[in-house]
PDB file as gemmi writes it, atoms N, CA and C in Angstrom:
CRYST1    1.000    1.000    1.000  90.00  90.00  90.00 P 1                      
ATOM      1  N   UNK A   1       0.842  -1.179   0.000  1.00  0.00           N  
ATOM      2  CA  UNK A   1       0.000   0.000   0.000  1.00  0.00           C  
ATOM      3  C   UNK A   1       0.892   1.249   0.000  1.00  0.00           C  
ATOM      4  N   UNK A   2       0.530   2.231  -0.769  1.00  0.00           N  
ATOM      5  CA  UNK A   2       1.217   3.093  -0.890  1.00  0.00           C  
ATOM      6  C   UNK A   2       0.339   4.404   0.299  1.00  0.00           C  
ATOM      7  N   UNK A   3       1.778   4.892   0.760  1.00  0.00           N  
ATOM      8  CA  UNK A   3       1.191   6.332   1.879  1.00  0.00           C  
ATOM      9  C   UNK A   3       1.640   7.394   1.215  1.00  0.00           C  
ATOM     10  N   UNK A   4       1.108   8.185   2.220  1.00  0.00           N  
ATOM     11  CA  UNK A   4       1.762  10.005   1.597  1.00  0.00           C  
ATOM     12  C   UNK A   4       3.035  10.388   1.376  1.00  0.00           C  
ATOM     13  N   UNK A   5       3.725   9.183   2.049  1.00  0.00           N  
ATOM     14  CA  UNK A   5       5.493   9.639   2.022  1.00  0.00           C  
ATOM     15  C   UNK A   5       5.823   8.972   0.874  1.00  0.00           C  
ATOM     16  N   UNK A   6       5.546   7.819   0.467  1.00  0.00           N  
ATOM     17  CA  UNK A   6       6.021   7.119  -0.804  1.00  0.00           C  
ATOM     18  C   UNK A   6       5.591   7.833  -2.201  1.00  0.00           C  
ATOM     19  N   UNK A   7       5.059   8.480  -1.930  1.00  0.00           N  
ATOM     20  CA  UNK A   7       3.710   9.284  -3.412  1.00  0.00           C  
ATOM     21  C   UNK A   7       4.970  10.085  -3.781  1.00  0.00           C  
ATOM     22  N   UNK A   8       5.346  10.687  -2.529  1.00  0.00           N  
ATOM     23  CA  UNK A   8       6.503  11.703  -3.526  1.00  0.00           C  
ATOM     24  C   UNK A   8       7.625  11.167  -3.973  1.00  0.00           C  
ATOM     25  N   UNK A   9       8.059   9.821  -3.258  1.00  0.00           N  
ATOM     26  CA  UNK A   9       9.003   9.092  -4.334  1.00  0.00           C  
ATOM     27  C   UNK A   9       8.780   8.934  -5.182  1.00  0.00           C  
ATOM     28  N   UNK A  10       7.607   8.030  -5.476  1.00  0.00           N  
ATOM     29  CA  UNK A  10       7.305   7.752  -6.742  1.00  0.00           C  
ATOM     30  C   UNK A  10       7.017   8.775  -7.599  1.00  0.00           C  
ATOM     31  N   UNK A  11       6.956   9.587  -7.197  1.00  0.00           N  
ATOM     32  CA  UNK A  11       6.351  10.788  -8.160  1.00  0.00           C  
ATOM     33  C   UNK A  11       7.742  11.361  -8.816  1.00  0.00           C  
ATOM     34  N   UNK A  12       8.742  11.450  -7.483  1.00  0.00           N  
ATOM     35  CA  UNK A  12       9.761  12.029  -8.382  1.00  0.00           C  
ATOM     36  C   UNK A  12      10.887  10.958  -9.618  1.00  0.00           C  
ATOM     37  N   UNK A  13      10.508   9.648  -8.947  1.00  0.00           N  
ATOM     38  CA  UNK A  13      11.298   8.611 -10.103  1.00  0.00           C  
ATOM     39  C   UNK A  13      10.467   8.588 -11.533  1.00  0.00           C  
ATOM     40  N   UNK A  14       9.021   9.353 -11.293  1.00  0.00           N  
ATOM     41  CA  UNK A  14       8.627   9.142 -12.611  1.00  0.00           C  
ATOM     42  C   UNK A  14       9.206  10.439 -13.295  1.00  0.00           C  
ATOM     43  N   UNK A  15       8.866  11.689 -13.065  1.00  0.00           N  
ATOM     44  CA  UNK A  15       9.598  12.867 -13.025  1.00  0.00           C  
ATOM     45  C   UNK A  15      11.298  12.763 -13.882  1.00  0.00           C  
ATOM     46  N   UNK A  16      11.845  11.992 -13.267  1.00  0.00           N  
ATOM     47  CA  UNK A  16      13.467  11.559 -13.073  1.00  0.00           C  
ATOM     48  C   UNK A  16      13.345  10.497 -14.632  1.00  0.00           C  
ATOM     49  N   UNK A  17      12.419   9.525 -14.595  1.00  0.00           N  
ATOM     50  CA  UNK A  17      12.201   8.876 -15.783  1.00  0.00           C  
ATOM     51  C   UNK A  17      11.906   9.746 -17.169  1.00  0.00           C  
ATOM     52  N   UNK A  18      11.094  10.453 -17.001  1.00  0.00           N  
ATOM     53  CA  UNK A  18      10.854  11.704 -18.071  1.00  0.00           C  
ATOM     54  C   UNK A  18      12.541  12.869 -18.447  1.00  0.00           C  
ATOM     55  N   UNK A  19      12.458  12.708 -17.786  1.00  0.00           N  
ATOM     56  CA  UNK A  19      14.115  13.786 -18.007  1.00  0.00           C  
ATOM     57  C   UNK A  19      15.225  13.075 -18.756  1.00  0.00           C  
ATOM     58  N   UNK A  20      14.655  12.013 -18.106  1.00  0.00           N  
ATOM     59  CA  UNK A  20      16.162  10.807 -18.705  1.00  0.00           C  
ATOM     60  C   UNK A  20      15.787  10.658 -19.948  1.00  0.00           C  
ATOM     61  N   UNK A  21      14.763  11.050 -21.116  1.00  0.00           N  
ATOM     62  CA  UNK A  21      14.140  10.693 -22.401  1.00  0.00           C  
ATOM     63  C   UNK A  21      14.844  11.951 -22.967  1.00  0.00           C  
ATOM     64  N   UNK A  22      15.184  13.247 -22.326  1.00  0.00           N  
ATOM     65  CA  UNK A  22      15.746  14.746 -23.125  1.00  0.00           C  
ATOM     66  C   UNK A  22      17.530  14.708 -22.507  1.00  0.00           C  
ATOM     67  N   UNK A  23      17.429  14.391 -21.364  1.00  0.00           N  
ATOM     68  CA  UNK A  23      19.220  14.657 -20.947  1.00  0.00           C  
ATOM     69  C   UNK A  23      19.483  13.309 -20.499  1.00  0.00           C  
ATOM     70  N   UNK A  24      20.748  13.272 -20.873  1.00  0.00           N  
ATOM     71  CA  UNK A  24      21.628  12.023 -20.931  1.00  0.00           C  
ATOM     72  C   UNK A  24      21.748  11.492 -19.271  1.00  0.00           C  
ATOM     73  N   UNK A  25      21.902  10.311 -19.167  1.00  0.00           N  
ATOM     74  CA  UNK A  25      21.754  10.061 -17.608  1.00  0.00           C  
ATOM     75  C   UNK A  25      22.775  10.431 -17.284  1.00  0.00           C  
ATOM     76  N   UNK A  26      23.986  10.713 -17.436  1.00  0.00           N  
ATOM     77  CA  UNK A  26      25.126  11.184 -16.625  1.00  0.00           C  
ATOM     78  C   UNK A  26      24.650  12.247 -16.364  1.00  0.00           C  
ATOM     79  N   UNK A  27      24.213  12.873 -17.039  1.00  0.00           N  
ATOM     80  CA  UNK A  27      24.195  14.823 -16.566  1.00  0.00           C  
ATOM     81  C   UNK A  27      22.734  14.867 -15.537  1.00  0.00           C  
ATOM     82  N   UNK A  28      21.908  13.764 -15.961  1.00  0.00           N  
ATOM     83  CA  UNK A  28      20.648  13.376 -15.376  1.00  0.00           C  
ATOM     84  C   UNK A  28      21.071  13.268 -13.396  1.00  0.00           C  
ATOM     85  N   UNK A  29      22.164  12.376 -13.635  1.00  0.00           N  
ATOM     86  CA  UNK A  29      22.432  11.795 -11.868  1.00  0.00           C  
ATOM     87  C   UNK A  29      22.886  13.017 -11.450  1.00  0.00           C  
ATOM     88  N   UNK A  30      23.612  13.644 -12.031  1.00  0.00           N  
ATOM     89  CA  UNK A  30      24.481  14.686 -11.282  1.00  0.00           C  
ATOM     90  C   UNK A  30      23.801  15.590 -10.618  1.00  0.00           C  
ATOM     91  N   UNK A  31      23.013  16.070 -11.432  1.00  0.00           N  
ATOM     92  CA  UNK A  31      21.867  17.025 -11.538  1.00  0.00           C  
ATOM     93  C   UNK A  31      21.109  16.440 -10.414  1.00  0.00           C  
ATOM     94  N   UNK A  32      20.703  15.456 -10.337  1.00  0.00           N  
ATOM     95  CA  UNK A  32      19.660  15.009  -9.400  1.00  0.00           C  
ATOM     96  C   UNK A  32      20.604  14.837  -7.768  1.00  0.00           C  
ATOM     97  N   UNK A  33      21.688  14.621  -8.221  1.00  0.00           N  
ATOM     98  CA  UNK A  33      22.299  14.291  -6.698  1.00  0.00           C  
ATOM     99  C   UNK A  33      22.641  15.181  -6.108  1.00  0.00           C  
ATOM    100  N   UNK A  34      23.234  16.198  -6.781  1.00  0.00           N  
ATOM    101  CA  UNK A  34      23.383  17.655  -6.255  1.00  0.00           C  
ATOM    102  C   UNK A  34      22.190  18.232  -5.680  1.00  0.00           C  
ATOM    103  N   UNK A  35      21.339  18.361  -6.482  1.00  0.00           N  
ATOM    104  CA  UNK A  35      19.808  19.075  -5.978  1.00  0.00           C  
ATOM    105  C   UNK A  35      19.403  18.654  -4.706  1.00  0.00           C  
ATOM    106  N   UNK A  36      19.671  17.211  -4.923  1.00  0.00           N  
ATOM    107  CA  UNK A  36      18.954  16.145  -3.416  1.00  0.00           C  
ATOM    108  C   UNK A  36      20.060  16.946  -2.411  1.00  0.00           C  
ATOM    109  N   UNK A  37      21.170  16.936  -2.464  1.00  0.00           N  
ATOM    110  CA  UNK A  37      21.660  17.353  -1.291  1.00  0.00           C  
ATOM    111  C   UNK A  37      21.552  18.786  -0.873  1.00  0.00           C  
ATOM    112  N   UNK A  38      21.563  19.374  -1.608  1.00  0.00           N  
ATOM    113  CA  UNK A  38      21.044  21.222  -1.524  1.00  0.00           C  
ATOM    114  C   UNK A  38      19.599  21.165  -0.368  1.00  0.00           C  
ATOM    115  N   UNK A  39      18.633  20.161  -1.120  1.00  0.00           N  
ATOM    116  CA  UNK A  39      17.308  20.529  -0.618  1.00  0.00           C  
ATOM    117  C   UNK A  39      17.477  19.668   0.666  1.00  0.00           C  
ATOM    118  N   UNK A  40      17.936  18.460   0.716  1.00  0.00           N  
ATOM    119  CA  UNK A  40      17.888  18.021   1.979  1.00  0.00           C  
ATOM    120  C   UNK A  40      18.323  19.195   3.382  1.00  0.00           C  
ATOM    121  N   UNK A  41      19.791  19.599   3.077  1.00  0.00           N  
ATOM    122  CA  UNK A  41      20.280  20.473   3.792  1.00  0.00           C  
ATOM    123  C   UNK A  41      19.329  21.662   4.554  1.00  0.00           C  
ATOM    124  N   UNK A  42      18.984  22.210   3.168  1.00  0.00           N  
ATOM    125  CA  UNK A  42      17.812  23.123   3.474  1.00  0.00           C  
ATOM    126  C   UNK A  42      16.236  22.865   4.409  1.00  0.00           C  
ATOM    127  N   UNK A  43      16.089  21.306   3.802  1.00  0.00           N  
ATOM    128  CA  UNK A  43      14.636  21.017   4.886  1.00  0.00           C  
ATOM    129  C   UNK A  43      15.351  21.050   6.035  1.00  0.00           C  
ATOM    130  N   UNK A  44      16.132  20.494   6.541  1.00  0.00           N  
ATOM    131  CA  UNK A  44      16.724  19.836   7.557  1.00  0.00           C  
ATOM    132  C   UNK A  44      16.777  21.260   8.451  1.00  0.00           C  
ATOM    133  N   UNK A  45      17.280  21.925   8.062  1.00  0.00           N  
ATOM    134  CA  UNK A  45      17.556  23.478   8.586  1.00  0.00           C  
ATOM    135  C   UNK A  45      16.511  24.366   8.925  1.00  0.00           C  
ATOM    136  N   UNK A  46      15.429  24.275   8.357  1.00  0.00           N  
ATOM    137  CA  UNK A  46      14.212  24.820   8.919  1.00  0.00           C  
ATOM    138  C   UNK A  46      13.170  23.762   9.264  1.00  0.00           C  
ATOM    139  N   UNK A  47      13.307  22.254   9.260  1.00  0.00           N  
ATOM    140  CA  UNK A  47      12.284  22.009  10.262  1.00  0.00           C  
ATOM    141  C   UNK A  47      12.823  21.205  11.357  1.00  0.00           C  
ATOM    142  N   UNK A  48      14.068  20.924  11.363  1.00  0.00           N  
ATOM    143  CA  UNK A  48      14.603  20.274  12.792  1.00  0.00           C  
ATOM    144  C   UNK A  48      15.652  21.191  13.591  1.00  0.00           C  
ATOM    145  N   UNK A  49      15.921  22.856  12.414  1.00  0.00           N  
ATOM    146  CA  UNK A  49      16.852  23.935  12.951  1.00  0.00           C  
ATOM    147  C   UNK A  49      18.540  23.652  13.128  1.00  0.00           C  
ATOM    148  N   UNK A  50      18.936  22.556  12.467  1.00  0.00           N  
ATOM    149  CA  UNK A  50      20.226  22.337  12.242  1.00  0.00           C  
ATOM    150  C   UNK A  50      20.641  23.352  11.866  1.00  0.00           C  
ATOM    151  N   UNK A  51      21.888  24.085  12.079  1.00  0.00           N  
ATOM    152  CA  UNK A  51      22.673  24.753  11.652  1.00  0.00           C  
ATOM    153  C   UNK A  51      24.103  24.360  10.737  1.00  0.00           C  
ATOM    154  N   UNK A  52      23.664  25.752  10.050  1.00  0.00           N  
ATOM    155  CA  UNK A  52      24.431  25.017   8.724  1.00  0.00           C  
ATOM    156  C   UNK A  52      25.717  25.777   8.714  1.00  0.00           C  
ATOM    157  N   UNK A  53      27.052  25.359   9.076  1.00  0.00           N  
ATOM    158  CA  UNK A  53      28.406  25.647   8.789  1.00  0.00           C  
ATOM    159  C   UNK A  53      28.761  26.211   7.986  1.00  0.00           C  
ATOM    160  N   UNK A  54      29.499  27.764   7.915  1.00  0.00           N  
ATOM    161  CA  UNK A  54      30.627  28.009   6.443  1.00  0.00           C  
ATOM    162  C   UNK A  54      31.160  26.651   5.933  1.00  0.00           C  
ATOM    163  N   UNK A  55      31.648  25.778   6.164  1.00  0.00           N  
ATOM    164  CA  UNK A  55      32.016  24.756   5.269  1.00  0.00           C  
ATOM    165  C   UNK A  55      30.987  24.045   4.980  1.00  0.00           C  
ATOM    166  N   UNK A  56      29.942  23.847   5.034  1.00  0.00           N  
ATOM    167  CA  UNK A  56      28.657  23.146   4.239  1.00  0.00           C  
ATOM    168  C   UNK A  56      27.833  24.394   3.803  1.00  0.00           C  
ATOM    169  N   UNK A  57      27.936  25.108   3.509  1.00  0.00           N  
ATOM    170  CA  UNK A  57      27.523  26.414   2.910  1.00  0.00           C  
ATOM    171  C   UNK A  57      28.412  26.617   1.782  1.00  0.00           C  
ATOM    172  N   UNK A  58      29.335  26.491   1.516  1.00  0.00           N  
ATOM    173  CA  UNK A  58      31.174  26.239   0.997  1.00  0.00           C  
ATOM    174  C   UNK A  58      30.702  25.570  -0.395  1.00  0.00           C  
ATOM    175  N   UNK A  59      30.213  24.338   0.432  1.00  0.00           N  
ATOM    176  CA  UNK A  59      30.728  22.619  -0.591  1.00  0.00           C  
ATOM    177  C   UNK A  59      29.083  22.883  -1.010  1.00  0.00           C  
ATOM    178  N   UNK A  60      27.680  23.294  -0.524  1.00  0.00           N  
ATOM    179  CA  UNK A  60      26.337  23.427  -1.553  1.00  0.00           C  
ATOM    180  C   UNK A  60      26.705  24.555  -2.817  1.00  0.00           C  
ATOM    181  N   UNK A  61      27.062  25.537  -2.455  1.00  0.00           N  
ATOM    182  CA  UNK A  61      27.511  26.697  -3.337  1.00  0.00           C  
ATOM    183  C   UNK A  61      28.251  26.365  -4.312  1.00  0.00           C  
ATOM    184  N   UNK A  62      29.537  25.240  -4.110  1.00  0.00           N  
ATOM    185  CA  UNK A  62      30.051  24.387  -5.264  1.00  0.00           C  
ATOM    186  C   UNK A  62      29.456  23.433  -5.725  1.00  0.00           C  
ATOM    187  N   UNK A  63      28.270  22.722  -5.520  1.00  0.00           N  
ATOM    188  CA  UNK A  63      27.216  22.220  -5.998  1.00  0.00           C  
ATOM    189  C   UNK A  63      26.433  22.740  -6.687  1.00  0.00           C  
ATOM    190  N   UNK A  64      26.072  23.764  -6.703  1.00  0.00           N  
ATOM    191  CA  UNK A  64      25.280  24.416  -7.083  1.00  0.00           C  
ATOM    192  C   UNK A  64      26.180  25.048  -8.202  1.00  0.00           C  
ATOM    193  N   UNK A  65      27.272  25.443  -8.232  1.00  0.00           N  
ATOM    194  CA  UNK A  65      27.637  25.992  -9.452  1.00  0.00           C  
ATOM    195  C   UNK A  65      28.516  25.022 -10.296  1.00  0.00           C  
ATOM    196  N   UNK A  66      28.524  23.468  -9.806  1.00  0.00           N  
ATOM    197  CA  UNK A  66      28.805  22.420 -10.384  1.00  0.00           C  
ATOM    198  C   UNK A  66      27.496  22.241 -11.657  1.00  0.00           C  
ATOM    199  N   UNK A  67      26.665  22.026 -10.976  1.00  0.00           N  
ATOM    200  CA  UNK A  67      25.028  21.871 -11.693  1.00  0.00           C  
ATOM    201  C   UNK A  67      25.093  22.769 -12.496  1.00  0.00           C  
ATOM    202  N   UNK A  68      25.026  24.190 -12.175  1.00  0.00           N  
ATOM    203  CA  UNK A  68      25.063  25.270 -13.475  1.00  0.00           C  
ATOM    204  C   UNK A  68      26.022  24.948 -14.716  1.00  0.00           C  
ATOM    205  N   UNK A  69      27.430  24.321 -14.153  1.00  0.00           N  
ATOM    206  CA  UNK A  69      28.569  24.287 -15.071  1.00  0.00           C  
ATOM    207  C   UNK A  69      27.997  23.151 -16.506  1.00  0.00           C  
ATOM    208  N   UNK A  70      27.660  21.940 -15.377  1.00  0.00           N  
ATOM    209  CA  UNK A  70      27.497  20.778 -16.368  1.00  0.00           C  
ATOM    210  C   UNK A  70      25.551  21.245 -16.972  1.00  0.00           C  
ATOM    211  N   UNK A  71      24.837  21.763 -16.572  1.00  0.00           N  
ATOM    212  CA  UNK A  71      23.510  23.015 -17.634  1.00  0.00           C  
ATOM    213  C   UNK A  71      23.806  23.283 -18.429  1.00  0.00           C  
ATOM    214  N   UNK A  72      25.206  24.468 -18.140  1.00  0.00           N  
ATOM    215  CA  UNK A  72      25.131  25.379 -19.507  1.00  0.00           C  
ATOM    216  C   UNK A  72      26.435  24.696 -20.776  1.00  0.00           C  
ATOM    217  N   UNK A  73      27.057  24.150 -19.931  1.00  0.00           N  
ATOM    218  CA  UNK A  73      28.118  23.318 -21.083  1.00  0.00           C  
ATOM    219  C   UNK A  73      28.120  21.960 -21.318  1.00  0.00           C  
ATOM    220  N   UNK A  74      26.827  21.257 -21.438  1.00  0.00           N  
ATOM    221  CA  UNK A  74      26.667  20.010 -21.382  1.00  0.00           C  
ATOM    222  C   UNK A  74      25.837  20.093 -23.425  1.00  0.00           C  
ATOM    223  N   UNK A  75      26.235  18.574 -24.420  1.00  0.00           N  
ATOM    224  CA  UNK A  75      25.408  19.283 -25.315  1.00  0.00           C  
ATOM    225  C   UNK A  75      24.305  18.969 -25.669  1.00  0.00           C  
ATOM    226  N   UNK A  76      24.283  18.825 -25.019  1.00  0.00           N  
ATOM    227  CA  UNK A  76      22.402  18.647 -24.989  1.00  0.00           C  
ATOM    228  C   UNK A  76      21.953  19.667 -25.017  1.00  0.00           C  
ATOM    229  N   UNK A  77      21.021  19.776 -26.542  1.00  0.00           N  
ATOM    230  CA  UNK A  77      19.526  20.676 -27.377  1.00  0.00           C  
ATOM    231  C   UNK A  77      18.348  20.508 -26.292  1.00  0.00           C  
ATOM    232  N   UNK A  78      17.481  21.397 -26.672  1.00  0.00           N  
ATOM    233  CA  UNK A  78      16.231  21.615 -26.066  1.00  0.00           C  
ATOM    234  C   UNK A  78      15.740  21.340 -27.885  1.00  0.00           C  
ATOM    235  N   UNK A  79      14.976  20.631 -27.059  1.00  0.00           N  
ATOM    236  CA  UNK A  79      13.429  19.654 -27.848  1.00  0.00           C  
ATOM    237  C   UNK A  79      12.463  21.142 -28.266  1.00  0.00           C  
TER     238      UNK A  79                                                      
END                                                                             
């Protein structure tokens, strides 16, 4: 039986399945693994109030402009 917490898995592997049909799965994982850790960080920080370190503030910010790097210079067309 599926609950409210599994819906958004599944929702996002279908999501994740659709993407993988326009961008190549390498640029696909990266993209997705980076993001996952950005947003985790971020829930984590406003609903259990973890505080977040200059050095994990550091290493998302190079994530984040990792993701931009492999976006804008990856060659993959828009459909």
């Amino acid at each position: 039986m599926i609950n409210d917490d599994d819906s958004f898995f599944y929702i996002g592997f279908y999501l994740l399945s659709q993407v993988v049909r326009v961008i190549p799965l390498g640029v696909t994982y990266a993209i997705w693994s980076g993001v996952s850790i950005v947003l985790t960080a971020i829930s984590i920080y406003f609903s259990l109030g973890h505080k977040l370190y200059l050095p994990a503030l550091i290493g998302m910010a190079l994530i984040i402009m990792a993701v931009a790097i492999i976006h804008i210079y990856s060659s993959v067309h828009q459909v």
